[in-house]
C-alpha positions as CSV (number, residue, x, y, z in Angstrom):
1,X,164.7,5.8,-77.1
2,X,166.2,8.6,-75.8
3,X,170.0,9.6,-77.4
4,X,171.8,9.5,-74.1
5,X,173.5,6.2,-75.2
6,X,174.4,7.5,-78.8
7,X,175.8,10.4,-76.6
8,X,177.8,8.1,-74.2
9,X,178.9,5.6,-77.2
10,X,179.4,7.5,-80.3
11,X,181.4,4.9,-82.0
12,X,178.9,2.3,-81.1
13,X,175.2,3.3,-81.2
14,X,174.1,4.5,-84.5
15,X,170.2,5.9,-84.5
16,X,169.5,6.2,-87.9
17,X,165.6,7.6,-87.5
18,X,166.9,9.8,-84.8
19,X,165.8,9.5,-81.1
20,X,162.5,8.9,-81.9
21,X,162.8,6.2,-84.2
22,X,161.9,2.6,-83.5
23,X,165.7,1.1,-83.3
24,X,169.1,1.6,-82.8
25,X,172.2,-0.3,-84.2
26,X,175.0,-1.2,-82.2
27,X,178.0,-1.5,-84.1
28,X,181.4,-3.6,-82.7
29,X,185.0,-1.5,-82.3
30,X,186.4,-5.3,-82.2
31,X,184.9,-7.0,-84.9
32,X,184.2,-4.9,-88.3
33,X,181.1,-5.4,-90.2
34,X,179.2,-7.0,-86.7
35,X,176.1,-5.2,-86.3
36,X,173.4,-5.8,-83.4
37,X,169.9,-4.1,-84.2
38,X,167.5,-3.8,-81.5
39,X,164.2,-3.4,-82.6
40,X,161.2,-2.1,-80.0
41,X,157.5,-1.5,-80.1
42,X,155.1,-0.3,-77.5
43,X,151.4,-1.5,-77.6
44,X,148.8,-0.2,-75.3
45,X,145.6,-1.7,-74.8
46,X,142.5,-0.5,-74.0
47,X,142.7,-0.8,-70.5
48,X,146.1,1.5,-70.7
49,X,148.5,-1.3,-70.0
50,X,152.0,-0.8,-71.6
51,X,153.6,-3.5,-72.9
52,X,157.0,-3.1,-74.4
53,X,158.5,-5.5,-77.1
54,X,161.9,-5.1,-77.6
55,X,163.8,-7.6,-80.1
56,X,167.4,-8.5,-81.2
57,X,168.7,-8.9,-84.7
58,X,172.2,-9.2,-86.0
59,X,174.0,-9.3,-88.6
60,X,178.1,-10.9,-88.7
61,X,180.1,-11.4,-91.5
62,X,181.3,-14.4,-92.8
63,X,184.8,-14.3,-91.6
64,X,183.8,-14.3,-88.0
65,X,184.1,-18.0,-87.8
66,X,183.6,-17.8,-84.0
67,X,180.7,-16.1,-84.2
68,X,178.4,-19.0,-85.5
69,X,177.4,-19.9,-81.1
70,X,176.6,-15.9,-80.9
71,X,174.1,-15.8,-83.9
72,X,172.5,-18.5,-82.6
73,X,172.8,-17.2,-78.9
74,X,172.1,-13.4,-78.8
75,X,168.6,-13.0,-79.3
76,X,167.6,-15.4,-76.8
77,X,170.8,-14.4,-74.1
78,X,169.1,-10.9,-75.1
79,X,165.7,-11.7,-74.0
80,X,167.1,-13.2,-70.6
81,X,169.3,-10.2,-70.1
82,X,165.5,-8.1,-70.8
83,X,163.9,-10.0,-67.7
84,X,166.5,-10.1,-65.3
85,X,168.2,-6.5,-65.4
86,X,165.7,-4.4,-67.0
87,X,165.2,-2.3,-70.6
88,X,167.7,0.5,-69.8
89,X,170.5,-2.0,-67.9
90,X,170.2,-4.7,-70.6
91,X,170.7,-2.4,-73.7
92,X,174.1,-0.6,-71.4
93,X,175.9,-4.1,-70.9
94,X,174.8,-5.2,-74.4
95,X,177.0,-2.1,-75.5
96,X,179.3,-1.7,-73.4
97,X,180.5,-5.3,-74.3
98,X,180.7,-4.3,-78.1
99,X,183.1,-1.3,-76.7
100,X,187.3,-1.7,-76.7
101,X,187.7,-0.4,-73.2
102,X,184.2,-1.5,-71.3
C-alpha cells in the first residue's frame, strides 16, 4: 500500500510496518478507541494470476453502545464496498467516513 492515504489522512491512517507492510489502521476523530484494521494479501499462482485478498477487522470499545449493528456489519458492508467500487475507492470512503469534516 502505497502512503498516499497516510499522507492525505494523517490523523486517520496509521501504517505501523510502513508502506510496505501488510495493513493499515484506520483510526476514528469521532469515536476514541474505534479502530478499523484492514488486512491484505496478494497470492499469485502459477499461471501469474493476481488475486488480492483484502479483509476487515475492528476493534470498538465498550461504551460505544451503538456500535453493536457496525461490528457485526463492517466486514461484510466492507467486502460489498470491495466489489462494487474498487480496492483504492473502497479503502478512500471507508476513511473518509471515519474523518470530522469528510
Amino acid at each position: 500500500m502505497d502512503s498516499s492515504s497516510k499522507n492525505k489522512y494523517p490523523d486517520v491512517v496509521v501504517l505501523p510496518e510502513g508502506s510496505s507492510g501488510d495493513y493499515m489502521i484506520l483510526r476514528s476523530a469521532n469515536l476514541p478507541g474505534l479502530e478499523l484494521m484492514i488486512v491484505w494479501k496478494i497470492y499469485v499462482d502459477e499461471e501469474g494470476k493476481v488475486t488480492p485478498v483484502l479483509d476487515l477487522l475492528h476493534k470498538i470499545p465498550m461504551s460505544v453502545v451503538e456500535a453493536n449493528k457496525f461490528a457485526s456489519d463492517a466486514p461484510y458492508c466492507f467486502r460489498s464496498l470491495l466489489h462494487v467500487l474498487g480496492i483504492q475507492a473502497c479503502i478512500e470512503t471507508l476513511i473518509k467516513s471515519l474523518c470530522n469534516d469528510k
